[in-house]
N, C-alpha and C positions, 0 to 999 in steps of 0.2 A: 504494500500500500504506500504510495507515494504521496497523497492529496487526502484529504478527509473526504468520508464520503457523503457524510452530513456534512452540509458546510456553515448551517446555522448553530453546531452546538458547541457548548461551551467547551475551550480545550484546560486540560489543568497545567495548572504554572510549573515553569521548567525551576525557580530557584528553592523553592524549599527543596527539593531532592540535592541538585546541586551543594545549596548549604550543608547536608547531609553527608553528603560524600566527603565535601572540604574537613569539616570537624572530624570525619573517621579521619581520614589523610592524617591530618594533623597529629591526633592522638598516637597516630602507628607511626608516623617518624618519629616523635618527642619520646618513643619507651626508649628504656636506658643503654647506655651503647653495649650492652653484653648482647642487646639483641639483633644479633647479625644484621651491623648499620649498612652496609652493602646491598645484602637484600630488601632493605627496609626503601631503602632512597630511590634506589631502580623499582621498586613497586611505585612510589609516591611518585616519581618521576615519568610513569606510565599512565597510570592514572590518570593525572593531570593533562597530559598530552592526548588522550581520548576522549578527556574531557570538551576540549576545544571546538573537533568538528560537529559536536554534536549540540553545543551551545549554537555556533552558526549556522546550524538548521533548525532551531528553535531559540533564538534568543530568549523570549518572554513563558510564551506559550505552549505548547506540544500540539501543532496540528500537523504537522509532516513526519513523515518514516520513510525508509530506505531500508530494503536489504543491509546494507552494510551499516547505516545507523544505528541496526537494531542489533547485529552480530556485535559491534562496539559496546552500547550500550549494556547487553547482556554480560558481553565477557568485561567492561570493567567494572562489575558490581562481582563476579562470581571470583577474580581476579583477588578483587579484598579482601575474600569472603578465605580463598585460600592462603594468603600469606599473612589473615591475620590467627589463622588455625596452625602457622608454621611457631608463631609467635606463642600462641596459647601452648602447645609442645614443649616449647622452651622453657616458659614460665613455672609450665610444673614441673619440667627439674628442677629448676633452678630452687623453686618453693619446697620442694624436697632436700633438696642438698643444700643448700643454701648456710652461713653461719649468719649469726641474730643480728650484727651489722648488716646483713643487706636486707631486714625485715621491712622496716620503712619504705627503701624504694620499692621491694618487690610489689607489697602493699598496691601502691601507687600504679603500678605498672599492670595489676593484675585488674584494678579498677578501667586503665586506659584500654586492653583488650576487651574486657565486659563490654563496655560503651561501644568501642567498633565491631564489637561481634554483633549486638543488635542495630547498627546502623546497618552493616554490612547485607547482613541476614535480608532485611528490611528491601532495601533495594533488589536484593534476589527478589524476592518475593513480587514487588511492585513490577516488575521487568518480566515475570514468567506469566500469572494468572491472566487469563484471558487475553493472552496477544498483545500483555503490556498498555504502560497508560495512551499512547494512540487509538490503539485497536478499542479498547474498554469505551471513551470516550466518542469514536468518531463511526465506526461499524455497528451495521444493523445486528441488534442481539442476536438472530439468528444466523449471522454469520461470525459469532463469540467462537473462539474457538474452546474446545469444553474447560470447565475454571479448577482452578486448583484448591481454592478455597470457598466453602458457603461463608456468608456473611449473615445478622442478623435479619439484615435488610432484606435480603431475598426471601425471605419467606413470612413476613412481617403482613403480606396483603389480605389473610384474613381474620388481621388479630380486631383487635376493639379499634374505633376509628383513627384515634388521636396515634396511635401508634403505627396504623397502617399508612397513617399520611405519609409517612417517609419513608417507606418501603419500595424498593427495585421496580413492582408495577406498579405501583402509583403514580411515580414524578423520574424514572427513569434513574437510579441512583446506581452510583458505580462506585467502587473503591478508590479513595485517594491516597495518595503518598503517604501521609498522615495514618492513614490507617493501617498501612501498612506496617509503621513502626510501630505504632501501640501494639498489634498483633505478637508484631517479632520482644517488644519489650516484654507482657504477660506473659509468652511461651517462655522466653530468657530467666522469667523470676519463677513464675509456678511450673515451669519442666512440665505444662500442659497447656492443650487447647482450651482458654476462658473465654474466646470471642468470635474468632473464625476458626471452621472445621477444616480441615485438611481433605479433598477428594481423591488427590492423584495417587502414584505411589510417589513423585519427586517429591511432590509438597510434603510428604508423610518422612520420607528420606531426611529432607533438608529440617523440617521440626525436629526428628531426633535427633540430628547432630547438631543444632544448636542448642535443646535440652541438655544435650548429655555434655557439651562443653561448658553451659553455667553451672549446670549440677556438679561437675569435678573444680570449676574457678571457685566456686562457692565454698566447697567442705575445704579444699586446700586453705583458703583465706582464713576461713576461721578456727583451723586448727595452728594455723601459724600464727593469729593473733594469741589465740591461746595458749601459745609455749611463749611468745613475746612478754604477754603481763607473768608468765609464770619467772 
């Protein structure tokens, strides 16, 4: 899809995702130099540079896709998604092996993967269901390609009124960026689905691996705080 095919409907905004991406960036270069600074700078350095043509096919808005926009697009969200997993690796050695001098930064550092594991996550996510936010917004539902997640809102049309007002057949409602993160932040804390259901096996793949990476950030941290005040 090169053009929208509605061309009256509202496209959703390129910078909150953008912002999204920057802030992971940021967090995964700034963790401490033990963590392989080579690998880390050529990720953020990639990133960034696939960032670009994909800003100047959407500066504001997301009404256009490309073939190769959307291969961009997908691979630099999954791109994060992998080298901040190399990071997380690391981390739990280090938070295993680690002496009580490096408790404070590891600390620190194990917060900055958390925060890009769910940004990361997030934009997988935003980029895969339903043929991406293009497709979500500008294609006839019946040409949706099948979603990877139910949402509240899809099945909302025959609750009591005030609640179906804002359901998928009422007023056409799609998932935003936004929602995506809330999705990926709940999976990240409760190591379960609290809002959107997973349908595919990718989406089911990609929720366990990012449960079961805060599930082991989680117990590590606090058994290291734990021997810290000890």
């Amino acid at each position: 899809m090169s053009d929208s095919v509605k061309q009256g409907a509202r496209a959703e905004h390129r910078w909150p995702a953008v912002l999204g991406l920057l802030i992971a960036l940021s967090l995964y270069a700034t963790l401490p130099s033990t963590f392989l600074p080579g690998l880390r700078y050529t990720v953020v350095a990639i990133g960034l540079a696939m960032l670009i043509p994909l800003i100047a096919l959407n500066p504001h808005r997301l009404h256009r896709e490309t073939r190769w926009s959307r291969i961009i697009a997908t691979g630099q969200a999954f791109l994060l998604v992998v080298a901040n997993e190399v990071a997380l690796v690391q981390l739990v050695i280090q938070l295993t092996s680690g002496d009580k001098n490096d408790g404070p930064t590891l600390l620190l550092a194990a917060l900055q993967v958390w925060v890009t594991n769910v940004i990361a996550f997030a934009l997988v996510y935003w980029e895969l269901d339903r043929g991406g936010p293009v497709s979500r917004r500008h294609a006839d539902r019946a040409d949706f390609p099948p979603a990877d997640f139910r949402f509240p809102q899809d099945e909302d049309h025959d609750a009591i009124e005030e609640v179906a007002a804002r359901s998928s057949l009422r007023i056409g409602w799609v998932a935003s960026y936004f929602d995506y993160v809330y999705f990926s932040l709940s999976n990240s804390m409760a190591f379960s689905p609290t809002d959107a259901m997973p349908l595919s096996l990718r989406a089911k793949g990609l929720m366990a691996l990012e449960s079961f990476g805060g599930f082991v950030l989680l117990a590590l941290v606090i058994a290291r705080a734990v021997s810290l005040l000890g």
